[in-house]
Structures are given as structure tokens and as C-alpha cells.
KEMI-344967 format. One record per residue (C-alpha): residue number from 1; residue in three letters; y, z, x. Coordinates in steps of 0.05 Angstrom, whole numbers, plus 32768, in hexadecimal, padded with zeros to 4 digits. Layout:
N
     i    aa     py     pz     px
   NUM   ALA      Y      Z      X
...
This chain:
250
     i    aa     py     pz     px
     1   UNK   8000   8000   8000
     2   UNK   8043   7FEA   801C
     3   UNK   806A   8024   803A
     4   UNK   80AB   8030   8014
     5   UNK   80EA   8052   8031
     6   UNK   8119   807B   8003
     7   UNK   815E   8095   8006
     8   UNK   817D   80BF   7FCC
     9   UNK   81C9   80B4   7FCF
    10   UNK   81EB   80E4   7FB6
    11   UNK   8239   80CC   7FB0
    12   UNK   8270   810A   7FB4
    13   UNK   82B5   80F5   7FBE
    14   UNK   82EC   812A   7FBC
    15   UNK   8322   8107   7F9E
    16   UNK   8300   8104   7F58
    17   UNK   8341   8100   7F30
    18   UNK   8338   8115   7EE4
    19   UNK   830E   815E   7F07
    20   UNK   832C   8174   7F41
    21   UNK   82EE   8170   7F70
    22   UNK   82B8   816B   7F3A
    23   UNK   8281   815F   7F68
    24   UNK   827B   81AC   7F7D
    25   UNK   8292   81CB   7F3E
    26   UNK   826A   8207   7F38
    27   UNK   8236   8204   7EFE
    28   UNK   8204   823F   7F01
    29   UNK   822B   824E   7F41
    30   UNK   8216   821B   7F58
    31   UNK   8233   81E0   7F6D
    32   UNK   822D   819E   7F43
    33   UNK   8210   8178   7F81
    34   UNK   81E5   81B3   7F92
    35   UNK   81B4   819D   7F50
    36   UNK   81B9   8153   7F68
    37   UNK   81A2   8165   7FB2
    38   UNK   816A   8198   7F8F
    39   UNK   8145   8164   7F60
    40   UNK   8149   8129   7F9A
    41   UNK   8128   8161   7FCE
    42   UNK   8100   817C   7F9D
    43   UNK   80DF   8139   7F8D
    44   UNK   80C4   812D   7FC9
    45   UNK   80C1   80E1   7FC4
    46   UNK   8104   80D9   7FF8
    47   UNK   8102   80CA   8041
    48   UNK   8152   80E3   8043
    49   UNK   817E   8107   8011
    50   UNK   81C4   80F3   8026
    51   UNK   820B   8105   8009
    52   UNK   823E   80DC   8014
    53   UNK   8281   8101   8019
    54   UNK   82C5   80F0   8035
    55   UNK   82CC   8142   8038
    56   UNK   82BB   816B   8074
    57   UNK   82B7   81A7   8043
    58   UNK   828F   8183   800E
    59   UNK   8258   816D   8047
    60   UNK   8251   81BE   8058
    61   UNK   823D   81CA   8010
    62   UNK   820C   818B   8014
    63   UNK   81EB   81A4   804E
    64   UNK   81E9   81E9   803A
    65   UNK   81C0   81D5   7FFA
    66   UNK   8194   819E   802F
    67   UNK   81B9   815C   8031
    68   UNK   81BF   8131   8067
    69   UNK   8207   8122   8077
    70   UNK   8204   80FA   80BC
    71   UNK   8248   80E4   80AC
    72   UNK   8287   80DE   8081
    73   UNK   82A0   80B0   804F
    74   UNK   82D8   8083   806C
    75   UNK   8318   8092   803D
    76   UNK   8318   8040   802C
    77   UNK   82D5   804B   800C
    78   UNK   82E9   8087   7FE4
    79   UNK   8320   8075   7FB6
    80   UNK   8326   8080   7F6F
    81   UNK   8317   8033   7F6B
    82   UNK   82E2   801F   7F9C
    83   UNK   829E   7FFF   7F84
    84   UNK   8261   8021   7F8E
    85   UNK   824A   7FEE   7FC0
    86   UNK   827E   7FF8   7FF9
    87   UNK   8273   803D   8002
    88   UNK   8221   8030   7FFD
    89   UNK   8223   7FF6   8026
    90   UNK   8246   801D   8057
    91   UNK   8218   8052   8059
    92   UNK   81DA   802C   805A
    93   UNK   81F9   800B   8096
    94   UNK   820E   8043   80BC
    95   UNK   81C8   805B   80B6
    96   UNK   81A4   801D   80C3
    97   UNK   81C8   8023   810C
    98   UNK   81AE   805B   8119
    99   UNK   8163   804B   8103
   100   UNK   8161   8062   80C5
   101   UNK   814B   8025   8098
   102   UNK   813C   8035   804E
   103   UNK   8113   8004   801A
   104   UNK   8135   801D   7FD7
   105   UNK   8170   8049   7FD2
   106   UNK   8174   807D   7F90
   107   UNK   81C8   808E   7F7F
   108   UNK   81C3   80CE   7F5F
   109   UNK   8206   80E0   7F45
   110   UNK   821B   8130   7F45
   111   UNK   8233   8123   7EFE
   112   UNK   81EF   8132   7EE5
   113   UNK   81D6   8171   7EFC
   114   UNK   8192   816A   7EC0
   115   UNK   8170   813A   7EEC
   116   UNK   8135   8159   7EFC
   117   UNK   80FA   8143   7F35
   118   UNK   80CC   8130   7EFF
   119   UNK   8109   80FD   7EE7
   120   UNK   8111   80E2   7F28
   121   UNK   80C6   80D4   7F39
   122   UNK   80C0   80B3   7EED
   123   UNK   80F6   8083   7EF8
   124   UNK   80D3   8071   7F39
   125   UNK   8098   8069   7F25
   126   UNK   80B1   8041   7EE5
   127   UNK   80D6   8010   7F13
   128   UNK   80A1   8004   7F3F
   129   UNK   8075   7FE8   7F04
   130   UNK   80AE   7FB2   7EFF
   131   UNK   80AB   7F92   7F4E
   132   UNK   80D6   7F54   7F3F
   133   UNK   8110   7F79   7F25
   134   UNK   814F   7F8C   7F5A
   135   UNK   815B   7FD1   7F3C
   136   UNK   8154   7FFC   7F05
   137   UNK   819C   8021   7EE1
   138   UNK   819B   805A   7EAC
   139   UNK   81B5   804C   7E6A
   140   UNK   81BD   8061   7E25
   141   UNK   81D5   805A   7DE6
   142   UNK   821D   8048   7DD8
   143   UNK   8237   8076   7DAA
   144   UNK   827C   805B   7DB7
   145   UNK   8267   800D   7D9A
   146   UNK   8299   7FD0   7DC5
   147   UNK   8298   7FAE   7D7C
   148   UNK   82CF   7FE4   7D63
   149   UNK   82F3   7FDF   7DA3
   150   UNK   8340   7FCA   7DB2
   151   UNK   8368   7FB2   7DE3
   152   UNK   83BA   7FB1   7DD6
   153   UNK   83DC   7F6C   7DE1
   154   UNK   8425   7F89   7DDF
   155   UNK   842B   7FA2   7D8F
   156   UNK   83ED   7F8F   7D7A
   157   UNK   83A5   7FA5   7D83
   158   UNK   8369   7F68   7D8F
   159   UNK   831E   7F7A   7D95
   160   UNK   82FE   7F7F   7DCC
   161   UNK   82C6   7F52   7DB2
   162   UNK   82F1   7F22   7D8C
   163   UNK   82B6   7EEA   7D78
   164   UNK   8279   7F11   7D64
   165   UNK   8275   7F16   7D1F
   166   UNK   823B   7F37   7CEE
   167   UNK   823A   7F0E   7CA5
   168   UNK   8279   7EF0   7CB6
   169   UNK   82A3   7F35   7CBC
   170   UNK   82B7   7F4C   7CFE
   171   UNK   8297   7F85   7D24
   172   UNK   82C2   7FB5   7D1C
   173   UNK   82C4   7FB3   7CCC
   174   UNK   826E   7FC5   7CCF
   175   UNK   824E   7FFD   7CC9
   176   UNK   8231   801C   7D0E
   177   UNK   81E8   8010   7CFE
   178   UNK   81F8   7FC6   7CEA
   179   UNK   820C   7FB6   7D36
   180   UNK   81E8   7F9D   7D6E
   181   UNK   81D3   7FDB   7D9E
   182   UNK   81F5   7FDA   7DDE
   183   UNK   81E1   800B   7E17
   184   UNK   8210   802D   7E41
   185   UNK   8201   803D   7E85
   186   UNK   8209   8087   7E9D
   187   UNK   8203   80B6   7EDA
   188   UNK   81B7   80C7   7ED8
   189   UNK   819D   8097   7F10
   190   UNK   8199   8060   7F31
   191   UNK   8166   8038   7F59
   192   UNK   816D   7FF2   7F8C
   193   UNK   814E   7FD2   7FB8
   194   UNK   816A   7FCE   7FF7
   195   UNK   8171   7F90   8004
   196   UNK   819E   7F7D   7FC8
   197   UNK   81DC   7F95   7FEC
   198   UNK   81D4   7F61   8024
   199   UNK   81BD   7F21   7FF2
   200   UNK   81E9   7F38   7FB6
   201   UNK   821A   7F63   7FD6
   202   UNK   8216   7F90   7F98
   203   UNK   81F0   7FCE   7F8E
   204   UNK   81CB   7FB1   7F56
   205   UNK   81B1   7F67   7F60
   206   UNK   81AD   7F43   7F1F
   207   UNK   8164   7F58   7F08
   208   UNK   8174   7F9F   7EEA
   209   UNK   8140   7FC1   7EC2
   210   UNK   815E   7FFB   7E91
   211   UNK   8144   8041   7E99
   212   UNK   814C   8067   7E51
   213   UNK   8166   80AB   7E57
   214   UNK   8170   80DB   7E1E
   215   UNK   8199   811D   7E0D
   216   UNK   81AD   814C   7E47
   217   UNK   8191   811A   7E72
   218   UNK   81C6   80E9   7E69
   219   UNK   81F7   8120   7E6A
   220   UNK   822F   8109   7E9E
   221   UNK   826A   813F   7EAA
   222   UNK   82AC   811A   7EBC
   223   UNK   82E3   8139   7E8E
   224   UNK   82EC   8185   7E92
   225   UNK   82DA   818D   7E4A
   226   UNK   8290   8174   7E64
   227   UNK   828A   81AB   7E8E
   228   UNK   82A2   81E4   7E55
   229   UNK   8276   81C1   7E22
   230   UNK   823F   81C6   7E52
   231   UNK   8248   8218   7E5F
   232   UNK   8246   821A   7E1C
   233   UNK   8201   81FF   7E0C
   234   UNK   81E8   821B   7E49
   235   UNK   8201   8262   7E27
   236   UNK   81DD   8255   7DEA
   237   UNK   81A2   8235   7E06
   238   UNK   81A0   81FA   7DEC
   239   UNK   81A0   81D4   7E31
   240   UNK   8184   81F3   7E76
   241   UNK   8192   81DC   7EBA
   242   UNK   815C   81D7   7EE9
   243   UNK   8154   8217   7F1C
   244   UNK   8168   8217   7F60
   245   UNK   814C   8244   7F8E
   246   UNK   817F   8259   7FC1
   247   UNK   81BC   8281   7FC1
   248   UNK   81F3   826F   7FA5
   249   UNK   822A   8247   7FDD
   250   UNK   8264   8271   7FE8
């Protein structure tokens, strides 16, 4: 059986700008990265678990919960609006000089801290059943449907998707149930092959199988009223993280 090579990414820029430095908010007290560096570890499937972090004091609380940071984050890469593939290609580069070569790379985004091992080992093993496909995103849902979205054009208000129609009445006049189901991607995980960043130069390629996730599990915290609404279930058990066993960083 051919030998593969993986690398869990986990991305954790500091300059997150709608949370001041959500990536180590303390849930738990714990960090959020601390429960994305757990489940990759905890897995067991990874030949590296690497943060990628433009902060010097961010890559202290990576290693202290058993990251690998063998470097920082150029500030270029690690704007508000840089693509996922600069700062990836970069680091897949960086590592491939110094003889670290990987055969799929996982981005598991701090935003989620319900992803468990046992998720991350079924989406593996999932993808591999599909060898012809680039990579594999998580989706779900859209509760949010594009067919009763707007744009403004000065005064007035246009939808987004102008030409699709449902027995000859625009989208946005149906009911919810009556509309096509779109999926929307989210922060659970994501898995490539590595070679689609040289032949594509995208993190993706163009053959992307969906990965379903449900509830908690597509759960992504990027608005300060995610994290509170979180606590809150959490306090009534309705939602439970998964445990980490180590002190809590101070």
C-alpha cells in the first residue's frame, strides 16, 4: 500500500479583525487552537501538526499544546485579505526545503473546536474511497438561501441570482422548501492533495468532493456573539467540547 504523508495545518493569524485574536480565545480555558492541535495529535494519522502564525506569542501557545511551528507567517501572507493558498503554498515550501515533503495536507481551522479525532480519521478515510478527486471541503446546509439575496445598485436593490426562476416567479418570492438546496462551506476541515497547489495553484484543484457535517460540528465561531452563544450551551449541556488533558496555558 502506497505510503501517504500528512500534514494538519492549522491556520492562526493574529490580526483576525471582527475578534480581537480569536484564535486563542480561551474556551474551557483553553485556547481555541489548543482543541484544533488536540484532535489532529490525538488522531494519530499525521506525520506533522503545524500552526501557521505570524505571532511569536501565538507559536508559544501552539507549542505548548504540541504544534510544530518551524517558522512564522510572513506579514504579506497574513492579511485580512490573503487567499488560503499563499500562506499554504508558502508553508509547504518552506518545509519542502528542509525535507519535509507531505502527500495530502488537512487545514483545520481553530474556529471549530467540536472536531473530534474520530471526525478527522472519517473524513480521511471517506476521501480516500474517492482517488480521482483533488480534495474534499466541509459543507452544509444554507440556511441563509442566495435566491433571497441583494445587492444595492445606488437606490435600488437587484438579486443576487437575477435569472433563476421557479414557475415563472422569482426566487426570492418562494417558499424556502421550494428552492434548490445550496451548501455552504464552513470551518470543519479540509483535505488536498499536494500536488494541486503546484498544477492548479489553488488549495483545492477542481475535483472537490463534499464532506456533510451536521450540528455542533459545523459550528464555526467568528463573531463574538458565537463564542457567548457557545458558553451558553456548553452551560446547559446541550453541546460538549472534547477534553483536553493538560493544564490549562497561562
Amino acid at each position: 500500500m502506497k505510503k501517504f504523508n500528512l500534514i494538519a495545518l492549522i491556520p492562526a493569524r493574529s490580526g483576525s479583525e471582527r475578534v480581537k485574536n480569536k484564535n486563542i480565545l480561551s474556551l474551557n480555558n483553553h485556547p481555541l487552537i489548543a482543541y484544533a492541535i488536540s484532535s489532529a495529535k490525538k488522531s494519530r494519522i499525521f506525520d506533522s501538526v503545524v500552526v501557521s502564525t505570524d505571532s511569536s506569542h501565538y507559536a508559544k501557545i501552539a507549542k505548548y499544546y504540541g504544534a510544530d511551528v518551524p517558522f512564522l507567517r510572513p506579514k504579506k501572507f497574513s492579511t485580512s485579505i490573503s487567499p488560503d493558498y499563499e500562506w499554504v503554498n508558502y508553508t509547504i515550501q518552506r518545509l519542502n526545503k528542509m525535507n519535509r515533503t507531505f502527500s495530502h495536507f488537512f487545514i483545520l481551522r481553530p474556529t471549530n473546536p467540536f472536531r473530534t479525532d474520530k471526525d478527522i480519521k472519517d473524513a480521511w478515510n471517506f476521501f480516500l474511497k474517492y482517488k480521482n478527486y483533488d480534495s474534499l471541503r466541509a459543507v452544509e446546509l444554507c440556511k441563509q438561501h442566495p435566491g433571497k439575496m441583494w445587492k444595492i445598485n445606488k437606490l435600488k436593490i437587484l438579486p443576487v441570482l437575477s435569472k433563476k426562476k421557479i414557475n415563472f416567479q422569482p426566487l426570492y418570492n418562494c417558499q424556502y422548501k421550494s428552492l434548490p438546496k445550496i451548501f455552504i462551506q464552513n470551518g470543519f476541515l479540509e483535505i488536498s492533495k499536494i500536488d494541486v497547489l503546484k498544477k492548479y495553484k489553488t488549495i483545492t484543484g477542481k475535483k472537490i468532493i463534499p464532506y456533510f457535517s451536521r450540528d455542533s460540528k459545523s459550528f464555526d465561531i467568528n463573531y463574538r456573539k458565537d463564542l457567548d452563544f457557545i458558553k451558553y450551551l456548553l452551560l446547559k449541556r446541550k453541546i460538549f467540547l472534547p477534553s483536553l488533558k493538560i493544564k490549562n496555558y497561562k
